[in-house]
Structures are given as C-alpha cells and as structure tokens.
C-alpha atoms as one frame of an Amber mdcrd trajectory, in Angstrom:
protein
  -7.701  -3.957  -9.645  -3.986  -4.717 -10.523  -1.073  -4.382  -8.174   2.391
  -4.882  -9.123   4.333  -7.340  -6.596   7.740  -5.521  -5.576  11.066  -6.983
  -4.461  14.255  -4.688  -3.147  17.116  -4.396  -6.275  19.608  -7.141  -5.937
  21.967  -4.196  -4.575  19.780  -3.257  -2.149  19.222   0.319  -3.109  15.784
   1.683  -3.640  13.734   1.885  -5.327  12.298  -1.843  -5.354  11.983  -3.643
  -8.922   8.417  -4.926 -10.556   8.517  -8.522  -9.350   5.716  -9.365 -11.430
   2.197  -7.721 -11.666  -1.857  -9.247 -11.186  -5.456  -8.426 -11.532  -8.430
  -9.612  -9.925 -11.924  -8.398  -9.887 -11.692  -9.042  -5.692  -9.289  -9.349
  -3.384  -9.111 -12.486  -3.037  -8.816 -13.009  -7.346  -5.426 -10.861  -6.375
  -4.384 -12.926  -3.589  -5.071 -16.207  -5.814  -2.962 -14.402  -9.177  -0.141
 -13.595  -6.358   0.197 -17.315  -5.666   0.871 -18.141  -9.225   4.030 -16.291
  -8.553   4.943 -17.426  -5.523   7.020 -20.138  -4.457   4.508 -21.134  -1.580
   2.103 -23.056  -4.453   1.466 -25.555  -1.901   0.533 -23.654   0.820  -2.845
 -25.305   0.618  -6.031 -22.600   1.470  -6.176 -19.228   0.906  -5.111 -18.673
   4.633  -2.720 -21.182   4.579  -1.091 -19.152   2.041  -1.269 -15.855   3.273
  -0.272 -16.424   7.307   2.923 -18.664   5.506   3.772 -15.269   3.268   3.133
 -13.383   6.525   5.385 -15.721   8.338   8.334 -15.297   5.779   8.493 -11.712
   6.440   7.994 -11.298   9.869   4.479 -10.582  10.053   1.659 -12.053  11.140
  -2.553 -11.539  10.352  -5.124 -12.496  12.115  -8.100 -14.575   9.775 -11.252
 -12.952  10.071 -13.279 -16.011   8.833 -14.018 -14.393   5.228 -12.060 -15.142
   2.023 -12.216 -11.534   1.129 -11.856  -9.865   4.321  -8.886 -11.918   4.629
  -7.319 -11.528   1.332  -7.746  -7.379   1.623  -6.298  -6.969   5.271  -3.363
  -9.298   3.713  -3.140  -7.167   0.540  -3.625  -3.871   2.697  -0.574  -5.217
   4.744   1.676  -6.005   2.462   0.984  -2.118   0.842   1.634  -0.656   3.634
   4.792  -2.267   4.162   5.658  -1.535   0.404   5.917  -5.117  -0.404   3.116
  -4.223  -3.696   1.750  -1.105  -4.694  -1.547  -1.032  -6.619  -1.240   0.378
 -10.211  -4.948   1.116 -10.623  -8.253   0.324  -9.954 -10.830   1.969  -7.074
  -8.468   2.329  -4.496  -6.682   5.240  -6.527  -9.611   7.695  -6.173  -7.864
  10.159  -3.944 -10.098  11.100  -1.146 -11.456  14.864  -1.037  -9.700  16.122
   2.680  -6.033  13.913   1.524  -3.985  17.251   1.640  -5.459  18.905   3.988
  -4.863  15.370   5.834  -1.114  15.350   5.036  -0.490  19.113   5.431  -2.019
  18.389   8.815   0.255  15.773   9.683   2.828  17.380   8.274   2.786  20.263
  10.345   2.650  18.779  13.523   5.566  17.395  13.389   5.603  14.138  14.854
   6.766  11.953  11.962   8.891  11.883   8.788   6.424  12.196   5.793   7.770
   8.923   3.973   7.154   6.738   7.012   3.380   5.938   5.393   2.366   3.665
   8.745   3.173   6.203  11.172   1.722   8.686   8.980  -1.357   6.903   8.265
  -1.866   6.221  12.105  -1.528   9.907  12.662  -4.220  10.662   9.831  -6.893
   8.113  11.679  -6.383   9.335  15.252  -6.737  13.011  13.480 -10.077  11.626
  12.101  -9.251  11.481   8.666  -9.647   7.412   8.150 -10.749   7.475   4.555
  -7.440   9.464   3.820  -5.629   6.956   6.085  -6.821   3.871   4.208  -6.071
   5.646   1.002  -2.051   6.420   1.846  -1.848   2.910   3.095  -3.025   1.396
   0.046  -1.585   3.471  -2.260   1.842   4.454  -0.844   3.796   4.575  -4.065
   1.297   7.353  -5.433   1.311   8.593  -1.661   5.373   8.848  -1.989   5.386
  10.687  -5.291   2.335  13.119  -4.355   4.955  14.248  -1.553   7.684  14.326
  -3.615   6.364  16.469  -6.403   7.628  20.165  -3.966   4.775  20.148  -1.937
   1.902  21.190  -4.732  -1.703  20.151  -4.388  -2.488  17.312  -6.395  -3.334
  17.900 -10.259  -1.076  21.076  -9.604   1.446  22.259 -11.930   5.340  23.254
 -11.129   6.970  26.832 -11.019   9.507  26.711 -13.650  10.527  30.428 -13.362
  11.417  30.297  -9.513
C-alpha cells in the first residue's frame, strides 16, 4: 500500500500539496513510515503516536487493543478527513454496486456529493458498506470519479456535445 501524506498550500487554497508519501505491507508498516515524517518521533508506542496526531487535529480514536486494527481505523480517519489519500494498493479496487451507490445518494438529495463523510454515512445506512469503506478510503479517486461529468467509471467523454 502507499499513501501520500497531504498538507493544505501555504495560501490556503485547495487543493492540498504531497507532504511526503509511504508504503507498508500493513497498516501499521504505514503508520510506522508516517512517523519518520512526523515531528511527534518521540511519541513513544504506536498508540502513543497516533491518539497525539489525533490530538493535534482535533480528533480523537479509540485503541482497540491491536496494532493493526489501530493503525487502519487511524489511517481510515485521517482519509476520510483528507489528511492522506492512498495512491495504490487493495483499497483501490472499486467495489461492483459504487455508482449505483453514489447515484443513489445522489439523488436523494440529502448531502453535497464532495462532503465524502456524510456521503459515506448515507451509503452504509443505504446498505452499501463495502462502497462506504471504499469512498472513505479513497476520497481523492472518490472526488475525481465525481468530477469527471457524471460518467460511469472506465467511461469515456462526449466531445461533440
């Protein structure tokens, strides 16, 4: 897996720079190559580390007791708050129902399509939890899937319209 650590621009407009990027076989090999960039090197645990990250920007995370677990709910949260974006690896196989999923929420009406939390809490209650999980970690490919007019994914623009 490899996800690339963002940070806003120094003016403050979007989109966010490349920070730096890491790869790890397992979550927690990510959360370890993210502490090599971080300024919190002495942290101490794995925990440690990720509930003082969480406390720096406002958030918090409940440990589950397992390295992993606890290193892909931190890496899950920080996606879905667009803080990193994975680049690739097995969380960017698009699930089968994902456009039915955001046509759906779409056309209900009950969110704007680029807030990806609100979005991906209206895909689970809808029952579509893989595509939730999927949007969540993947928002960057998420935000360009909705920005390319609408089409399916792999589909190709109209030029002559």
């Amino acid at each position: 897996m490899q996800i690339a650590i963002l940070e806003k621009n120094p003016d403050g407009t979007s989109p966010p720079i490349v920070a730096a990027t890491v790869v790890g076989d397992t979550y927690q090999d990510l959360v370890e190559a993210m502490r090599r960039h971080s300024p919190f090197l002495d942290a101490g645990t794995t925990v440690e580390y990720i509930a003082k990250v969480m406390g720096n920007i406002g958030m918090q995370l409940e440990p589950k007791g397992d390295a992993e677990s606890d290193c892909k709910a931190f890496v899950r949260k920080l996606t879905s708050h667009g803080l990193v974006c994975f680049v690739m690896g097995c969380e960017s196989q698009v699930p089968p129902q994902l456009w039915e999923a955001i046509l759906l929420v779409r056309d209900c009406g009950e969110t704007n399509m680029f807030d990806v939390p609100q979005v991906s809490r209206l895909m689970t209650e809808k029952g579509y939890t893989q595509e939730s999980e999927w949007i969540t970690t993947n928002a960057a490919k998420y935000t360009a899937m909705i920005l390319g007019a609408g089409r399916p994914l792999g589909g190709k623009a109209c030029v002559g319209k």
